[in-house]
C-alpha positions in Angstrom: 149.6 112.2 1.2 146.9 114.7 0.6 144.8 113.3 3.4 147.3 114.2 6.3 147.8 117.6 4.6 145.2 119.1 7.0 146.1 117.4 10.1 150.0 117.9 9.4 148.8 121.6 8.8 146.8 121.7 12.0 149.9 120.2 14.0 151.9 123.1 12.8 149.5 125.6 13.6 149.1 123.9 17.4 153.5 123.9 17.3 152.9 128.2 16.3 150.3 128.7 19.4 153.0 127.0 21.6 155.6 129.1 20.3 153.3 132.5 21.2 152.6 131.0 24.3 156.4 131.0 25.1 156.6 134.4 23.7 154.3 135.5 26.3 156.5 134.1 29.1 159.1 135.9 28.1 156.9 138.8 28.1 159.4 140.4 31.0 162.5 140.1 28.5 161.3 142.3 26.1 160.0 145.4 28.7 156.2 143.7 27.3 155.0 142.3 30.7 151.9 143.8 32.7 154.4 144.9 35.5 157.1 146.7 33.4 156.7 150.5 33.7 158.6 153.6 33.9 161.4 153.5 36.3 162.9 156.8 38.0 161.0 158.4 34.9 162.8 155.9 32.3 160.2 153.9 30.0 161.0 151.0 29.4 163.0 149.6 26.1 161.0 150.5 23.4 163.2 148.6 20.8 162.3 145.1 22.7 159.1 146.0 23.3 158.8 146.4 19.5 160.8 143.0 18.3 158.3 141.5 20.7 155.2 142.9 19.2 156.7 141.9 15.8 157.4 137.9 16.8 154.0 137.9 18.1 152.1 139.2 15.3 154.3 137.4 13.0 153.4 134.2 14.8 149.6 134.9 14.6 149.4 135.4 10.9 151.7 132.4 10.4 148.9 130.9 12.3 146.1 132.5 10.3 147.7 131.2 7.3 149.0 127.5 8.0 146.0 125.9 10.1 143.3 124.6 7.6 140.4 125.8 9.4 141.5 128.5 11.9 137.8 130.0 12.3 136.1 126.7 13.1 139.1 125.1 15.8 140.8 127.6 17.3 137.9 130.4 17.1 140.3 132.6 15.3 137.8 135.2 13.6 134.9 137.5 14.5 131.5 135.1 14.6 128.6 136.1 15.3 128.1 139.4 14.3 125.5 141.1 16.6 126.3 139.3 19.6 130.1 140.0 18.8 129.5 143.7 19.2 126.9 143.4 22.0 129.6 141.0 24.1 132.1 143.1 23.2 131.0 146.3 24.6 129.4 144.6 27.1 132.8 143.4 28.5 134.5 146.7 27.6 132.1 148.5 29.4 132.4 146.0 33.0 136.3 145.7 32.4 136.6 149.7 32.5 134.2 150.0 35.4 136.6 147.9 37.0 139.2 149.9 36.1 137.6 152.6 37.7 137.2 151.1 40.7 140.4 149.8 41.7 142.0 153.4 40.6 139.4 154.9 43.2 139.6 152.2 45.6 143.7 152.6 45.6 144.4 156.3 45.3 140.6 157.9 45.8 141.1 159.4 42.3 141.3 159.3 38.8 145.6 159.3 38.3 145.7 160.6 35.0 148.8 160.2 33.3 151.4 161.8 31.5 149.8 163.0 27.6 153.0 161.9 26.0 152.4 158.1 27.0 149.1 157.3 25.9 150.6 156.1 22.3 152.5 153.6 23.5 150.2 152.6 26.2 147.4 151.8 23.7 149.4 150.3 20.8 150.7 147.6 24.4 147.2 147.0 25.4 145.7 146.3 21.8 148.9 144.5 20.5 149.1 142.2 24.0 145.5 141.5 23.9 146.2 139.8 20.5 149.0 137.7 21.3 146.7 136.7 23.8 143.5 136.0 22.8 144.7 134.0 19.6 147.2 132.2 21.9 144.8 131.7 25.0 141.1 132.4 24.1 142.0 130.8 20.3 144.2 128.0 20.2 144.9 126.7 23.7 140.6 126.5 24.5 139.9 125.7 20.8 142.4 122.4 21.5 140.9 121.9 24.9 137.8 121.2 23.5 138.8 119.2 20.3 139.7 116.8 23.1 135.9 116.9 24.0 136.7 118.3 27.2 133.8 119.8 29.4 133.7 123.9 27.9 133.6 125.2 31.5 136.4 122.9 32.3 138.3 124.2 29.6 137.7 127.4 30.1 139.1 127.6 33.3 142.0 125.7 32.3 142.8 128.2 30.0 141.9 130.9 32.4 144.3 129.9 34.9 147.2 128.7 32.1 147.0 132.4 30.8 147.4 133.7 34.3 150.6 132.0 35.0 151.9 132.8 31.4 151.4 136.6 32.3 153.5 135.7 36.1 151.5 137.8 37.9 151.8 135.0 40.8 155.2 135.8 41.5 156.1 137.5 44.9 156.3 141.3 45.2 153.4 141.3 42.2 150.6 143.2 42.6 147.7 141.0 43.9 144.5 142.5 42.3 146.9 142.4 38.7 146.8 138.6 38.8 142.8 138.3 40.1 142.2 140.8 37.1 144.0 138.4 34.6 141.8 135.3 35.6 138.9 137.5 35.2 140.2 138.6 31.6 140.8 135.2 30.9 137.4 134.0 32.3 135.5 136.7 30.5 137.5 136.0 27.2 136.8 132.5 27.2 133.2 132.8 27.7 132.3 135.1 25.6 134.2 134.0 22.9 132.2 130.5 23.4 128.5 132.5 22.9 130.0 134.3 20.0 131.9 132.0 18.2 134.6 134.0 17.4 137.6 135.7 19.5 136.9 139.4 18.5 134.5 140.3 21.1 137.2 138.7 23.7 139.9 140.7 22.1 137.3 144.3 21.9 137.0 143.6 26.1 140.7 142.8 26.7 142.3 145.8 24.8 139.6 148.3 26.3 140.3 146.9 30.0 143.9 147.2 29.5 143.9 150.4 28.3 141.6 151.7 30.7 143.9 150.4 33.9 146.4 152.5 32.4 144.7 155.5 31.8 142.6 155.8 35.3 146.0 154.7 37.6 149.2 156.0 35.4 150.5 152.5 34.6 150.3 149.9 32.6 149.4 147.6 35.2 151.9 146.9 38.1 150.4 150.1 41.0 153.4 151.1 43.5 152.7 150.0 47.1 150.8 152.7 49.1 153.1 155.7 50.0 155.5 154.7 47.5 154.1 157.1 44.5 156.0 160.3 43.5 152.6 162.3 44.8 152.4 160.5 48.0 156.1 160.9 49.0 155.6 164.8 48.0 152.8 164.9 50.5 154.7 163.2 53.4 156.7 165.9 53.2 154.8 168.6 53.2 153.6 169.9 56.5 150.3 169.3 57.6 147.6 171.2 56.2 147.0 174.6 58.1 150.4 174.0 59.5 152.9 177.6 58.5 156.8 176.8 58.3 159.2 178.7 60.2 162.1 179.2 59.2 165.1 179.6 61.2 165.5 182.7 63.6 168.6 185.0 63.0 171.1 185.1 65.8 170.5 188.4 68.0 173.2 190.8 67.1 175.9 191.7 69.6 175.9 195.0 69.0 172.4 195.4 71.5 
């Protein structure tokens, strides 16, 4: 009986990934998903947003605790040290030039936003990136290649499972949301393969996520062009060196 302890164990664990795999499909239900943001200046629910957190990290220690070897299959702890913290801030560093980019390349600015919602913001990005990396990066490549499939095959396998969980796909989604979330799923599974260890994946993630929302406003889904509160405002204004009029009072009869 003792002898199938591990591998009964190790089933378990692999039935808990699958579990926070579904969790992250049903990312939307819980106001958690990369294209839930404020509405008509309404967050979203923060009371689903936190029972979601709380099955997710829930399900990772349950993970932690009931797979015998957690480091060594699924990848599930820091590894290598100095090439952790190199790869780390390596990928922190590209994801929030990214960032950067798309924020100048879709409003020519920096869209700073409101103070009050950085909090929430950053406790989303490092939470998600969790639930992520131990689901995707951990246990869905660390199975892929217990099968003794090719690692770049598997990577991209995972890559492109984890961009579907996050339904980024789906129509009226912003495009350059779902090519970021193959490239965070690319990035994570590669450099979690050099270091041995998810952490550096999980560093890159959070810092990406975070800085999307800090250098557009949102968490991740950007308004069509024209459609933010700023660029409405400045359709309406008249054009610049342009002086408003306003109506002439009727001559008075008494002339």
């Amino acid at each position: 009986m003792e002898d199938w302890l591990p591998t009964l164990r190790t089933l378990i664990a692999a039935g808990l990934a699958l579990l926070l795999i579904m969790l992250r499909l049903e990312a939307a239900r819980f106001s958690a998903a990369e294209y839930d943001d404020t509405f008509e200046g309404q967050a979203p629910s923060l009371r689903r947003r936190v029972a979601w957190y709380a099955i997710g990290l829930v399900l990772v220690a349950a993970i932690f605790v009931v797979h015998p070897s957690p480091q060594s299959d699924f990848a599930l702890g820091a590894g290598d040290r100095p090439k952790t913290i190199f790869y780390g801030f390596l990928y922190a560093a590209i994801g929030t030039a990214t960032a950067l980019g798309i924020a100048l390349y879709r409003y020519r600015r920096l869209r700073f936003p409101d103070v009050w919602s950085y909090p929430g913001a950053l406790l989303n990005a490092v939470v998600t990136a969790i639930i992520d990396e131990v689901a995707f990066r951990g246990a869905v490549l660390g199975i892929l290649l217990l099968t003794g499939l090719n690692p770049t095959a598997a990577n991209v396998i995972q890559a492109l499972l984890y961009a579907l969980a996050t339904r980024l796909g789906a129509p009226g989604r912003n495009r350059w949301l779902l090519v970021m979330a193959v490239l965070i799923g690319l990035a994570g599974g590669w450099v979690t393969a050099v270091t041995g260890g998810i952490a550096a994946a999980f560093l890159g993630h959070a810092v990406t996520r975070f800085a999307v929302f800090v250098s557009t406003g949102h968490a991740g889904q950007f308004l069509p062009r024209g459609r933010e509160v700023e660029e409405i405002e400045a359709k309406r204004r008249p054009p610049q060196g342009w002086r408003v009029i306003g109506p002439r009072e009727p001559a008075s009869r008494d002339r």
